[in-house]
C-alpha positions as CSV (number, residue, x, y, z in Angstrom):
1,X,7.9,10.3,-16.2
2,X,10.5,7.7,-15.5
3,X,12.8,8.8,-12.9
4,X,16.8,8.0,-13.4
5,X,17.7,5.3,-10.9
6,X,20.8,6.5,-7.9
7,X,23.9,4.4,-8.8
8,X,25.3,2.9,-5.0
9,X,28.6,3.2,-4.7
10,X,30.4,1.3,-1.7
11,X,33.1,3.0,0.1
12,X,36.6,1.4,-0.1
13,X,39.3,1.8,2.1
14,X,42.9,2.2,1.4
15,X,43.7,-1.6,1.6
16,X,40.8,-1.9,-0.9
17,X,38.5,-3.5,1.5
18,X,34.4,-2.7,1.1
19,X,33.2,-2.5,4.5
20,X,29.9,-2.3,3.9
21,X,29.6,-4.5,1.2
22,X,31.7,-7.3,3.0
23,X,28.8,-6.6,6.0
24,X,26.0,-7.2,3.7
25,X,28.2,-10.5,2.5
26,X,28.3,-11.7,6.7
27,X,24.8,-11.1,6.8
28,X,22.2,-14.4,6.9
29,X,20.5,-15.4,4.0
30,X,17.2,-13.8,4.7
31,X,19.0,-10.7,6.4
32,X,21.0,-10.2,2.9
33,X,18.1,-10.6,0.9
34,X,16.0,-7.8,2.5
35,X,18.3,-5.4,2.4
36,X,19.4,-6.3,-1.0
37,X,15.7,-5.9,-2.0
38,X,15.5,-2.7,-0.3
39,X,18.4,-1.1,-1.9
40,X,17.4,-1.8,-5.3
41,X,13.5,-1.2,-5.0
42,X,13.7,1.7,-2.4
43,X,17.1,3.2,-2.3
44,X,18.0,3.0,-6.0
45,X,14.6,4.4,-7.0
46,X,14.3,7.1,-4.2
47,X,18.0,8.4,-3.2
48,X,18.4,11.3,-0.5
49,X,14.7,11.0,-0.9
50,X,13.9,8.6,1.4
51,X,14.3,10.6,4.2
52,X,11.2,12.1,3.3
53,X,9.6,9.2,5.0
54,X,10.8,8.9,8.2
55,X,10.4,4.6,8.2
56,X,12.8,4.7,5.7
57,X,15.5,7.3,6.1
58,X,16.6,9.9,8.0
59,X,19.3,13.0,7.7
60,X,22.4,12.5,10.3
61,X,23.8,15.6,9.5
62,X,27.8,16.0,8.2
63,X,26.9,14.7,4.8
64,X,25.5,11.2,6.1
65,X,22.2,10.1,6.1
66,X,20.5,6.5,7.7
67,X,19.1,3.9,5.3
68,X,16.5,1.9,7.7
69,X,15.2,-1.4,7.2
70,X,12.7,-2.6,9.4
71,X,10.5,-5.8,8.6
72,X,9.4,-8.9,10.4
73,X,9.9,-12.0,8.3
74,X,7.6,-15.1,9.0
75,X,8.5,-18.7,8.4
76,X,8.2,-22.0,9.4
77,X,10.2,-23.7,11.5
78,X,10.6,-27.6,12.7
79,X,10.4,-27.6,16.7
80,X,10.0,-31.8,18.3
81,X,8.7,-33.0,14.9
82,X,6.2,-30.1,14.1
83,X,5.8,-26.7,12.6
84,X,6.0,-24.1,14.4
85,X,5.5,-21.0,13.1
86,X,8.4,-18.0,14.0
87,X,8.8,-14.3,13.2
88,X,12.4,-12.5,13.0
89,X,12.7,-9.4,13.5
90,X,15.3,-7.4,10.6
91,X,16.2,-4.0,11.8
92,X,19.5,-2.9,9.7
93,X,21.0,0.5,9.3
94,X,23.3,1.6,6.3
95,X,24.8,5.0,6.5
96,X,25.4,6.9,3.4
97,X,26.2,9.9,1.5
98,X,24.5,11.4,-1.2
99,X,26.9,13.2,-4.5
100,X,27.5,13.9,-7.4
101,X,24.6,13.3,-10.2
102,X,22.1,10.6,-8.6
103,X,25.0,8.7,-6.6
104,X,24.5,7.3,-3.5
105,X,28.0,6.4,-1.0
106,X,27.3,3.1,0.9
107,X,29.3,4.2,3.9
108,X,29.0,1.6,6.6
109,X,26.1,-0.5,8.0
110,X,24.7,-2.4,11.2
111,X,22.7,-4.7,12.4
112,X,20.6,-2.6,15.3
113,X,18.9,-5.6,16.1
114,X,21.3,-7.2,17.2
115,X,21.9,-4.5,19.3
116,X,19.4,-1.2,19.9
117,X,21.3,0.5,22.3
118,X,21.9,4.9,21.2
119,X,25.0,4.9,22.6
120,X,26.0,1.7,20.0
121,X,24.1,4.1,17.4
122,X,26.1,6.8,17.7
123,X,29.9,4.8,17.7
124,X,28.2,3.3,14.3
125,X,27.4,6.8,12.9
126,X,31.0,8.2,14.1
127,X,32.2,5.4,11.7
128,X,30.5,6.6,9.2
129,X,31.7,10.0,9.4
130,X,35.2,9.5,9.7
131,X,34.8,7.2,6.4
132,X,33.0,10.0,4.6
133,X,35.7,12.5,5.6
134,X,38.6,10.1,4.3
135,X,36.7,9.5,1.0
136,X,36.2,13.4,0.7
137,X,40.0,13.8,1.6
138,X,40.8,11.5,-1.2
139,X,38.5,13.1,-4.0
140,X,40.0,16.7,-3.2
141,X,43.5,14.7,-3.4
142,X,42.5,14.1,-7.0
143,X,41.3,17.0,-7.9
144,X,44.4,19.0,-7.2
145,X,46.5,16.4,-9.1
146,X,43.8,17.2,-12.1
């Protein structure tokens, strides 16, 4: 049995602006290809589901849930005309919303490597509510005009 991919769907605002999307855009090369990657293969495929597995996902409660990526990417590096090998650390966060028939809202993201802290957790999570309760706002808007 072949399961239906989710369609992602990126929040907009009212000036048209994708926040997350533009994030994802700001993001370095190697950054913007894991999550990219991730979406498609694990997101796409899995929806709400990944929360399931607790590496991947997790329920926020108010309609949101976290998308994690966590992966250590090795390459080499030149360091006084040798290789050296590094590791980078990628821990991201996208906040989302499940609706609708396998749809997934890309609400807002973060880089938590950047910065781990809870408390920076939470103001990130707050964004993502108050986006979801404008976007819900707006589809019971057009409803009543239906």
């Amino acid at each position: 049995m072949v399961l239906r991919p989710y369609q992602l769907d990126f929040f907009e605002d009212d000036d048209g602006d994708k926040p997350c999307l533009r994030w994802i855009k700001e993001l370095t090369p190697a950054k913007r290809q894991a999550i990219g990657v991730a979406m498609e293969q694990v997101l796409q495929g899995q929806g709400i589901s990944v929360c399931e597995e607790k590496a991947w996902g997790k329920q926020l409660g108010a309609g949101v849930f976290e998308f994690r990526l966590m992966r250590k990417r090795q390459y080499e590096a030149k360091q006084k005309n040798r290789k050296v090998k590094k590791v980078e650390q990628i821990s991201l966060r996208v906040f989302c919303h499940a609706y609708g028939d396998h749809r997934i809202l890309l609400l807002h993201g973060y880089d938590k490597g950047e910065d781990p802290k809870g408390r920076r957790q939470q103001r990130e999570i707050e964004v993502a509510r108050k986006r979801l309760r404008k976007w819900r706002s707006r589809q019971r808007a057009k409803k009543r005009k239906a």
